[in-house]
N, C-alpha and C positions, 0 to 999 in steps of 0.2 A: 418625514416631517422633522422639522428644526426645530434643536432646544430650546429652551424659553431663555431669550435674550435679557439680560438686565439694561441695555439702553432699550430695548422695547417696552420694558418695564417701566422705567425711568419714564418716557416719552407718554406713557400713557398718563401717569402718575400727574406728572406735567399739566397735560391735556385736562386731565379731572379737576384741577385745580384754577385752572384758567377760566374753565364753565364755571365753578362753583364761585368763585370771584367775581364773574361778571353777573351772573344771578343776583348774588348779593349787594352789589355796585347800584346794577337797576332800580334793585328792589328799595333801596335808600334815595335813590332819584325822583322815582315815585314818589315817595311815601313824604319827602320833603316837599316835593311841589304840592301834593295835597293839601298838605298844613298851609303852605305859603297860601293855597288858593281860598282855603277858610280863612284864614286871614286880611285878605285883602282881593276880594271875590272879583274885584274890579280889573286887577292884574292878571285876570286868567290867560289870558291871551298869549301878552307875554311870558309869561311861566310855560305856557305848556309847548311855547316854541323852545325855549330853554331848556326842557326836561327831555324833548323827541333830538334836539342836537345832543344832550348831553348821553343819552341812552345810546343814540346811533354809535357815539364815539370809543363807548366804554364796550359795545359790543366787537365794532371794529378792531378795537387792541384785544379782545379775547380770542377774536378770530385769527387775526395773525399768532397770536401764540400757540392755538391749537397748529394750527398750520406749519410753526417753526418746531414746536416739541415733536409732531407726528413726522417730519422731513428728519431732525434730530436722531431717529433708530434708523432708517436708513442706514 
């Protein structure tokens, strides 16, 4: 077995932070279309088209970064 790598370390470290970023991102995505949509109930439609591209986007760039931090130890 192989020693514990510090860019596997690194890489992971990476990776935990890109999830925890894009959780967080979401979760503020969410949470502002909600309000927008109590405020103006009429607008939902477009809000929640706004809030599924805006999520897709934010997961999309966490996923490439899992992907570039985990190829990174390599």
């Amino acid at each position: 077995m192989e020693p514990f790598s510090v860019g596997a370390g690194l890489a992971v470290l990476g990776a935990g932070l890109a999830v925890i970023g894009a959780g967080l991102g979401i979760g503020r995505i969410g949470g502002q279309a909600m309000d927008a949509i109590a405020r103006q109930p009429e607008a939902a439609g477009q809000v929640q088209t706004n809030m599924i591209i805006s999520a897709a986007l934010v997961e999309g760039c966490a996923l490439f970064a899992i992907v570039v931090s985990l190829l990174a130890s390599l």
